[in-house]
C-alpha positions as CSV (number, residue, x, y, z in Angstrom):
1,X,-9.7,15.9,-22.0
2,X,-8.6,13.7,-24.8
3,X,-8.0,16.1,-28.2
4,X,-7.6,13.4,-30.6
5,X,-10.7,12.6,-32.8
6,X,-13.3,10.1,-32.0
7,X,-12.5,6.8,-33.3
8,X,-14.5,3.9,-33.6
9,X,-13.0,0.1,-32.3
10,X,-14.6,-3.2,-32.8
11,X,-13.7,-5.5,-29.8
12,X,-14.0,-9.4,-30.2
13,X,-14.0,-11.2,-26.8
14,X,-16.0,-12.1,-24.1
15,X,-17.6,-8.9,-22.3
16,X,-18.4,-10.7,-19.1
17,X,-15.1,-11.1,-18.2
18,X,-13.2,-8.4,-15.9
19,X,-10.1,-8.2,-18.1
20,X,-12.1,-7.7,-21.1
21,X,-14.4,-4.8,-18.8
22,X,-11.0,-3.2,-17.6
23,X,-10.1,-3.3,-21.3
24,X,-12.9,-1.8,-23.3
25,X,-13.8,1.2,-20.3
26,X,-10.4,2.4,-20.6
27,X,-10.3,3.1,-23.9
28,X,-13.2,4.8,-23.3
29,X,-12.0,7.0,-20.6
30,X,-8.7,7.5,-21.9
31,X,-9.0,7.4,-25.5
32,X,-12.1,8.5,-25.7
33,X,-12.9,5.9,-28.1
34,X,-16.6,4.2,-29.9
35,X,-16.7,0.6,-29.0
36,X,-18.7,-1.6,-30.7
37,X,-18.0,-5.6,-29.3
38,X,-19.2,-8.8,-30.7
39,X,-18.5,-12.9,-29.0
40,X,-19.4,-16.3,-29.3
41,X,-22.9,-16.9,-27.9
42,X,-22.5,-20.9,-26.8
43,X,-21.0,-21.6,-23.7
44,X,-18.0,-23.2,-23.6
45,X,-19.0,-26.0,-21.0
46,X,-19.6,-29.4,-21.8
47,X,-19.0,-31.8,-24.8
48,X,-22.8,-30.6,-25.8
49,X,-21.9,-26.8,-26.0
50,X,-18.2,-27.3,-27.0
51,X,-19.4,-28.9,-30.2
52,X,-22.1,-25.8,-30.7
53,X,-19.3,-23.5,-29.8
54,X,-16.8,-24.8,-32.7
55,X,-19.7,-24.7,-35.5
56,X,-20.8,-21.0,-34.2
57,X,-17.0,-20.1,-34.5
58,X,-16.8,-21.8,-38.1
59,X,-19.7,-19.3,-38.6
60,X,-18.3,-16.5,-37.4
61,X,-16.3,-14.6,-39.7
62,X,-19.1,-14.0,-41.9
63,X,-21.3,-12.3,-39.2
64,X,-18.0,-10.6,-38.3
65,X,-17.8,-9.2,-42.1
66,X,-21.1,-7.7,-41.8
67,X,-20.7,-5.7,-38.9
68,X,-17.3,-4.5,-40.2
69,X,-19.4,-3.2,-43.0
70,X,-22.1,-1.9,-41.2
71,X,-19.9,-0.3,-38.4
72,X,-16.5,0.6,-40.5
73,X,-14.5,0.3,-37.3
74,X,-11.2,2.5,-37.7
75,X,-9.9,-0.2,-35.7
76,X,-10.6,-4.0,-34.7
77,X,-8.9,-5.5,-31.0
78,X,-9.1,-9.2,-30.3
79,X,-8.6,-11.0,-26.6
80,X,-7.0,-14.7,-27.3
81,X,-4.4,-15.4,-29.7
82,X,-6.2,-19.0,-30.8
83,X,-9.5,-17.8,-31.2
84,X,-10.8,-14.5,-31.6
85,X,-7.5,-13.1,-33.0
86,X,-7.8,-15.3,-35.6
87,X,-11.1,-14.0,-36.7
88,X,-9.9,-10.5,-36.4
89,X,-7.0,-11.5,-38.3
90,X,-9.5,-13.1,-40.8
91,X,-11.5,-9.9,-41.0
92,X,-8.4,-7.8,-42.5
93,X,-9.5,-4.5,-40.5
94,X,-6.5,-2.6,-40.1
95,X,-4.9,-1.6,-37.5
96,X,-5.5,-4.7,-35.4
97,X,-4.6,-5.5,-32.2
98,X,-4.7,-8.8,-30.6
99,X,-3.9,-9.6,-27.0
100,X,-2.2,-13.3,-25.2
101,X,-4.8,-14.4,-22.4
102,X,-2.6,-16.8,-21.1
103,X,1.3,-17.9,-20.7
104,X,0.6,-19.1,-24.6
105,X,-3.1,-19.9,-25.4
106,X,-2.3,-23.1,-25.9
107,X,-4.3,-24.6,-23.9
108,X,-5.3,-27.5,-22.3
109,X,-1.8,-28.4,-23.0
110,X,-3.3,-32.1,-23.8
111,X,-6.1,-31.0,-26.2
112,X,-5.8,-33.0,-29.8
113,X,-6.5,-29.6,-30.7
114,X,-3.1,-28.1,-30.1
115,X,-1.4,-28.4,-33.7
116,X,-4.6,-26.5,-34.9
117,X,-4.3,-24.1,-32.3
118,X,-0.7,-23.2,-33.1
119,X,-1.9,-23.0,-36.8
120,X,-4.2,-20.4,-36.4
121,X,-2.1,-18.4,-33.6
122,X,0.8,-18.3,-36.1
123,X,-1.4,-17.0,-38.5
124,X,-2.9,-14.3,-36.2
125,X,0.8,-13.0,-34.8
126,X,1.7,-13.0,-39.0
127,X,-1.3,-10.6,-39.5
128,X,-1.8,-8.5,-36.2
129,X,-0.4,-5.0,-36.4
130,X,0.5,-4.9,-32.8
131,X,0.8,-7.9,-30.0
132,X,-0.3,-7.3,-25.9
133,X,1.7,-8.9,-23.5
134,X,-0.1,-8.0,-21.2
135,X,3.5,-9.6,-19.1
136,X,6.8,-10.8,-19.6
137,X,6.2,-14.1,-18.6
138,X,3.5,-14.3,-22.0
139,X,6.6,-13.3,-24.1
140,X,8.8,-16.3,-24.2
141,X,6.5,-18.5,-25.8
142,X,6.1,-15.8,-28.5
143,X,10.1,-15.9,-28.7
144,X,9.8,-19.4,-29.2
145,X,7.1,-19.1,-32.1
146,X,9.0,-17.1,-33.7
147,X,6.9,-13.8,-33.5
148,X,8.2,-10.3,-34.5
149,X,9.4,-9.0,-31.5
150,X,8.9,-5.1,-32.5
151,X,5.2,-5.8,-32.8
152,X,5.0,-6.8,-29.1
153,X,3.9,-4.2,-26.6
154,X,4.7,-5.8,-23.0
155,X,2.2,-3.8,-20.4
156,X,-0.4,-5.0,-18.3
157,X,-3.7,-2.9,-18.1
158,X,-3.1,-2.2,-14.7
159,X,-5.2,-1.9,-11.7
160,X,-7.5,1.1,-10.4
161,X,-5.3,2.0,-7.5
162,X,-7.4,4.6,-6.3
163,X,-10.6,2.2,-5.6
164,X,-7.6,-0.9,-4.2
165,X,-6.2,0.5,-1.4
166,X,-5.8,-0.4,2.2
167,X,-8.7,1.9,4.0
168,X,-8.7,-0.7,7.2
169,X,-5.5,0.2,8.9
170,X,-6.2,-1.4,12.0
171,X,-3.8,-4.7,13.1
172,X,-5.8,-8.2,11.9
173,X,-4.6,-10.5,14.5
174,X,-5.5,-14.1,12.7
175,X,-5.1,-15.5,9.2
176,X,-8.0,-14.0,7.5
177,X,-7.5,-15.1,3.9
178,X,-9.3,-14.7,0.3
179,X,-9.5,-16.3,-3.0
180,X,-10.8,-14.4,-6.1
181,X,-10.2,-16.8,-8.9
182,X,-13.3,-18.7,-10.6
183,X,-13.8,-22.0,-9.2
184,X,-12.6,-24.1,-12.1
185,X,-10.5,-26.7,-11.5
186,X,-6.8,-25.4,-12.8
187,X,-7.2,-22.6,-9.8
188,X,-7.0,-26.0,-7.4
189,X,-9.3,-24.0,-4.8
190,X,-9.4,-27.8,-3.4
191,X,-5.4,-27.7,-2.1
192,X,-5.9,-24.5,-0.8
193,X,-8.8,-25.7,1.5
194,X,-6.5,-28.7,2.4
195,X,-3.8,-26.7,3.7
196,X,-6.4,-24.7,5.7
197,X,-7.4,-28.3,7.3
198,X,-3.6,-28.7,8.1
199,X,-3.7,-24.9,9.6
200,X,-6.9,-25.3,11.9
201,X,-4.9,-28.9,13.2
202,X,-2.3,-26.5,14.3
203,X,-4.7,-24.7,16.4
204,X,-4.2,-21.2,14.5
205,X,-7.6,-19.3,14.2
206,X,-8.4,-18.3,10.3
207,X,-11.3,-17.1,8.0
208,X,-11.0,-18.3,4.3
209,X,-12.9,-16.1,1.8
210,X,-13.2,-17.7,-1.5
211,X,-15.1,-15.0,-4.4
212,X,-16.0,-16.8,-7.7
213,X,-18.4,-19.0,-9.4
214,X,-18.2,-21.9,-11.1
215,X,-18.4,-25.7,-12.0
216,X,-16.8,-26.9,-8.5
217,X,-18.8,-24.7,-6.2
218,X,-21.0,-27.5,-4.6
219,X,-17.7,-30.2,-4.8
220,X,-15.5,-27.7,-3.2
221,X,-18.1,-27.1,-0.2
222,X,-18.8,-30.6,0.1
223,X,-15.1,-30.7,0.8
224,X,-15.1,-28.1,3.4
225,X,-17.7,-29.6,5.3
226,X,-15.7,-33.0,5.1
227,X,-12.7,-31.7,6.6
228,X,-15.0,-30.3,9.4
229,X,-13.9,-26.3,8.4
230,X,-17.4,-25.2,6.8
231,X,-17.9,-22.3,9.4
232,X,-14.8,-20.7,8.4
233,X,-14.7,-21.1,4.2
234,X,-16.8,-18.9,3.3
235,X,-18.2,-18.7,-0.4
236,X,-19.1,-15.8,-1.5
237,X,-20.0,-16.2,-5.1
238,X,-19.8,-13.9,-8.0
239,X,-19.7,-10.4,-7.2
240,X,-18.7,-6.9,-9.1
241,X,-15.7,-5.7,-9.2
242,X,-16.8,-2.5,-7.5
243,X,-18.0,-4.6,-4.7
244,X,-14.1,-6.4,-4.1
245,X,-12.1,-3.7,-2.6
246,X,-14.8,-4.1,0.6
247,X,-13.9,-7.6,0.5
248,X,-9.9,-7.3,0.4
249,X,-9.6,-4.9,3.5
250,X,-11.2,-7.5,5.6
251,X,-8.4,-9.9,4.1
252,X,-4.1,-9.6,5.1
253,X,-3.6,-12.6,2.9
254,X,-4.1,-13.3,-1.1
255,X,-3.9,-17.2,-2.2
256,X,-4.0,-18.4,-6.2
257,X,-2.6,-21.6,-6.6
258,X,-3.2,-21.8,-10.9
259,X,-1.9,-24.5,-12.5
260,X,-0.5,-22.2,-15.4
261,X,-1.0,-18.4,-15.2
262,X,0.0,-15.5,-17.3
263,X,-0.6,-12.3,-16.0
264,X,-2.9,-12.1,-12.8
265,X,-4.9,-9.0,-12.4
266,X,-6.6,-10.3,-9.4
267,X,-2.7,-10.7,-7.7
268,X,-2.0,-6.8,-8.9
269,X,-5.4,-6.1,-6.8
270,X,-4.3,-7.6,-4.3
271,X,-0.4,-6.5,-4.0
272,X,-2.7,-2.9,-4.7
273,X,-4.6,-3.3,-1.5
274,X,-2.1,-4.4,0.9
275,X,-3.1,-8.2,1.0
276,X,0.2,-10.8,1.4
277,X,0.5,-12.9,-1.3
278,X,1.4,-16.8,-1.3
279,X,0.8,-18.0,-4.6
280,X,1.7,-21.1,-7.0
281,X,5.2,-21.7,-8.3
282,X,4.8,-21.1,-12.0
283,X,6.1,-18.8,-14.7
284,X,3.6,-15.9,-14.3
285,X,4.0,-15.9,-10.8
286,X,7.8,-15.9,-11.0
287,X,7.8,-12.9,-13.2
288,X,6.0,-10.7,-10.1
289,X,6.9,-12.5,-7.1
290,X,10.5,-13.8,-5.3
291,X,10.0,-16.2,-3.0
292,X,10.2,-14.5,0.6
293,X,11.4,-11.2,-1.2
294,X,7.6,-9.6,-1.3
295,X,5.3,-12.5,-1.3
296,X,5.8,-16.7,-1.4
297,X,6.0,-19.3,-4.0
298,X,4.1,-23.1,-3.6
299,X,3.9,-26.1,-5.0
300,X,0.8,-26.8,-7.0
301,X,-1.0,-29.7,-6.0
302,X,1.0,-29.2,-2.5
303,X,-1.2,-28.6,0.5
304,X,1.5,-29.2,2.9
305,X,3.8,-26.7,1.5
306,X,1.0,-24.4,1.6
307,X,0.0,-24.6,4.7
308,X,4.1,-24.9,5.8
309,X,4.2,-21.4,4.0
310,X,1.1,-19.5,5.2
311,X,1.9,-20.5,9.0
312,X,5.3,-19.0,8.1
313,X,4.4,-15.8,6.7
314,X,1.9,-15.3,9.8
315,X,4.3,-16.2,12.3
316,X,6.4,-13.1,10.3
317,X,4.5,-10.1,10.7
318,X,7.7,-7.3,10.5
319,X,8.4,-9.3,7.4
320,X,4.7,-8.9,5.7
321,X,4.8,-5.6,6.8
322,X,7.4,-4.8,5.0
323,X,6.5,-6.4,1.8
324,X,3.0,-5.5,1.7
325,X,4.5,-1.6,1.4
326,X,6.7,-3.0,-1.4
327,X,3.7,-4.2,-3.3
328,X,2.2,-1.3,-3.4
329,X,4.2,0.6,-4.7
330,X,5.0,-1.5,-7.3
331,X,1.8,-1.6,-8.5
332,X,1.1,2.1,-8.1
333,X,4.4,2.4,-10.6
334,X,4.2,-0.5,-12.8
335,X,0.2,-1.7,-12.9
336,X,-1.6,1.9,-12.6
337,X,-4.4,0.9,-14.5
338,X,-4.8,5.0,-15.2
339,X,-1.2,5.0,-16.4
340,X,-1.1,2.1,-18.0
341,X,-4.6,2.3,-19.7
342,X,-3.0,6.1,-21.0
343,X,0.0,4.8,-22.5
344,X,-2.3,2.0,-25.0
345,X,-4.9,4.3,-26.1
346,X,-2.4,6.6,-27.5
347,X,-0.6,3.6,-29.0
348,X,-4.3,2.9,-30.6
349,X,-4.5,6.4,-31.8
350,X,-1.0,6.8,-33.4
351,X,-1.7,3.2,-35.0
352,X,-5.0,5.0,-36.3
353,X,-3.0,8.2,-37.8
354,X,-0.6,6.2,-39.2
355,X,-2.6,3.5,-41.6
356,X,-4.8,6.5,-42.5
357,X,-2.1,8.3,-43.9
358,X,-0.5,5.0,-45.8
359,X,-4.2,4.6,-47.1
């Protein structure tokens, strides 16, 4: 049982999403702490809601203020470095904490937004009392703008490696893959059905799970039905997180082929559970996998490769065997969401202590 006092935190950020979920619930188990939450209401699809979405942001310090007031949070935490930890920086609730989403929130990298963007993300590492990397890969880009280093607190949440683990220890003798990334179209879920096309051409038997929801659902099954492998993708859609563990033991391979990616929970749950993981050849990825040391790197955009690289790994069974062991117990000592989840509430709580005694 946690002895320190109860504290109350205000979280800005979207509550739908399972980082955020895996955020706010363990603070509550392991810090024992009041969290009060607040986000945009407009979607963030479509010129339409994009335009509602920036005037409801413009908006949104001032309904921010008032629940400050109301609430008189002992603490305020932010998710995004471009968005909502710029309103919590706005806010002035201290201590604050503000967490990088991505490899640097910048993002899309083409948006006329971007000198904005970097504006207000400056302004938001200035005023933050401490900085989640929730990687290492997230902390070069901080380097490079500059941010104070001794603010930054480089730990992922972590995983819940008692509900991901391998229950189904029995041999699965074909390719029997899943994807658990939305179905937007940076995740390319379209090259990974490609290279499946190439796979079921070389005669090897496979079921492709895909999990998620989004925009390209009806595209991406059109395409499956086109390349005449409908009976074997199999779309799942949305489901809870409680529900994913079931999924994964009927799965021995993980694909994510992002075109940029920070730090992947969804590849933790995965190394957790005992799944092989082929992935895409980016910085995030780099940071937690060497290619053919405990798991494979890809091209993005490269359904050959892929397809060269998850007939490879199946035709190596001693090898995945190996590093599926590896994996797990990297994650049980580096991503142990229990651990992990500890180790930042008590960072919270000392935070706390401390600006109460300076005030």
């Amino acid at each position: 049982m946690n002895t320190n006092p109860k504290r109350k935190i205000l979280f800005l950020g979207e509550t739908y999403r399972a980082d955020a979920i895996t955020w706010i619930n363990g603070l509550r188990e392991f810090g024992d702490f009041e969290i009060v939450t607040w986000e945009l209401k407009t979607p963030s699809s479509g010129f339409f809601n994009r335009t509602s979405r920036l005037i409801e942001y413009c908006g949104a310090i001032f309904n921010i203020n008032k629940l400050v007031q109301t609430y008189k949070p002992d603490m305020i935490i932010a998710e995004r470095t471009t968005s909502y930890g710029f309103l919590a920086a706005l806010c002035g609730v201290k201590p604050s904490a503000i967490a990088q989403q991505g490899i640097s929130d910048l993002w899309p990298e083409n948006s006329l937004l971007i000198p904005f963007k970097k504006f207000i993300q400056h302004y938001a590492f200035k005023k933050a009392t401490l900085i989640h990397a929730w990687g290492i890969a997230m902390t070069y880009s901080m380097k490079n703008s500059n941010v104070e280093m001794n603010k930054v607190m480089v730990l992922p949440k972590g995983v819940d490696v008692l509900r991901f683990k391998r229950t189904n220890t029995e041999e699965i003798p074909s390719i029997k893959a899943i994807v658990t990334r939305s179905l937007l179209p940076e995740y390319r879920h379209s090259t990974i059905i490609k290279a499946f096309e190439i796979i079921q051409q070389k005669g090897i038997d496979f079921t492709l799970t895909i999990v998620g929801d989004g925009p390209q659902l009806v595209q991406l099954k059109n395409l499956a039905k086109s390349l005449n492998i409908d009976s074997k993708v199999i779309f799942v859609g949305r489901i809870p997180n409680e529900r994913l563990p079931e999924l994964m033991n009927q799965c021995n391979f993980y694909i994510s082929m992002p075109t940029t990616e920070g730090v992947s929970s969804s590849l933790f749950e995965a190394m957790a559970i005992e799944c092989y993981p082929i992935v895409s050849d980016v910085l995030g990825n780099q940071c937690l996998i060497t290619h053919r040391e405990n798991g494979q790197l890809s091209k993005v955009d490269d359904k050959e490769m892929l397809a060269k690289e998850i007939i490879w790994a199946y035709e190596n069974q001693e090898y995945r065997n190996q590093v599926i062991e590896k994996n797990r117990k990297f994650v049980h000592e580096n991503a142990n969401y229990s651990l992990n989840m500890k180790i930042i509430a008590d960072r919270y709580h000392e935070l706390i202590t401390k600006s109460k005694e300076i005030n």
